[in-house]
N, C-alpha and C positions, 0 to 999 in steps of 0.2 A: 373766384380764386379759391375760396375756401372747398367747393364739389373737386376742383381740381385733384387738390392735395388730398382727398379723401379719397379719391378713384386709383391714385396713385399709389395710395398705400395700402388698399385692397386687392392691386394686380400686381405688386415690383416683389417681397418677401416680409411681407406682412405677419408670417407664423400661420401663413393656413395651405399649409402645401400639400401634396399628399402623404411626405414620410409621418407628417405632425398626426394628421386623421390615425393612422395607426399604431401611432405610440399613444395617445389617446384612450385606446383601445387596453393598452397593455396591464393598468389596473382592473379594467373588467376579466380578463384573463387570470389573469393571479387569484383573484378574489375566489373563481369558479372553481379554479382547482386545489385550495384551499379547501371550500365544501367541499369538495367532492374527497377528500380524502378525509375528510375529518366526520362528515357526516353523513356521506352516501352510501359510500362502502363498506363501514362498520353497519350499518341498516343494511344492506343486500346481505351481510353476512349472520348477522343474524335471524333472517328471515330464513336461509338456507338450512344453516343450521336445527329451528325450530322445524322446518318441512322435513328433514333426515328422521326428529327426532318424532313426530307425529307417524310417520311413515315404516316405525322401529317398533310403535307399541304391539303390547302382546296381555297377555290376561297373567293378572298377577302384579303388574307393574302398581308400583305406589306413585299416585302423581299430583298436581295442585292444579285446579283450574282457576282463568283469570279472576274469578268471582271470589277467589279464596277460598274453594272448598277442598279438605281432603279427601282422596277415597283411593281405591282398591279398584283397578279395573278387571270388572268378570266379565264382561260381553266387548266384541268390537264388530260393528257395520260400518257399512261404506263411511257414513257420514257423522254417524254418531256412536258415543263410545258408552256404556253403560256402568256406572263407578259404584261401591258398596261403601258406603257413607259410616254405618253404624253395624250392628248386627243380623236388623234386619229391616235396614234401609237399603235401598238402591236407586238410582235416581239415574236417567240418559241426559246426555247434554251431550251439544256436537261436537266434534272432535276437535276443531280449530281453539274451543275455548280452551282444550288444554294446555297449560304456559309451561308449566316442567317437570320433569319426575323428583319423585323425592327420594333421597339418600335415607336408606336402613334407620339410622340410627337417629334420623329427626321425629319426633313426637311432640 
């Protein structure tokens, strides 16, 4: 008696239909596109951004690399960028560790 009434409420509308399978779903969806706007696409946008701005240097620019150093860039090659540190320091590091130019007026 009891298999009966268990096979019955497995196959009559027990809540496992197929519209349920896909509302189901519907907080994995939210969720996704929640990230994806909050922190996907601000990350593709400043990646973009940093690529424009690696791709924009020129000799002269004042910039900071991720290591924290400042310098003065006098040389640029393909891959690596050659920065004036002190008087008569200079030092190459590649070009991706650069993280951002610096404004005039920062010292």
């Amino acid at each position: 008696m009891m298999a009966s009434v268990a096979w019955a409420q497995g196959t009559q509308g027990g809540g496992a239909g197929p519209g349920s399978s896909l509302l189901s779903l519907v907080p994995f969806v939210l969720i996704f596109i929640v990230f994806y706007f909050l922190l996907i696409l601000p990350q593709q946008k400043r990646q973009k951004n940093l690529k424009a701005m690696l791709e924009a240097l020129k000799k002269g620019d004042k910039v900071v690399t991720s290591g924290g150093i400042w310098g003065t860039v006098t040389n640029l090659g393909k891959e690596t960028v050659t920065l004036q540190i002190s008087d008569n320091t200079k030092i190459k590091v590649q070009r991706e560790s650069i993280s951002r130019l610096r404004a005039d007026e920062e010292e």
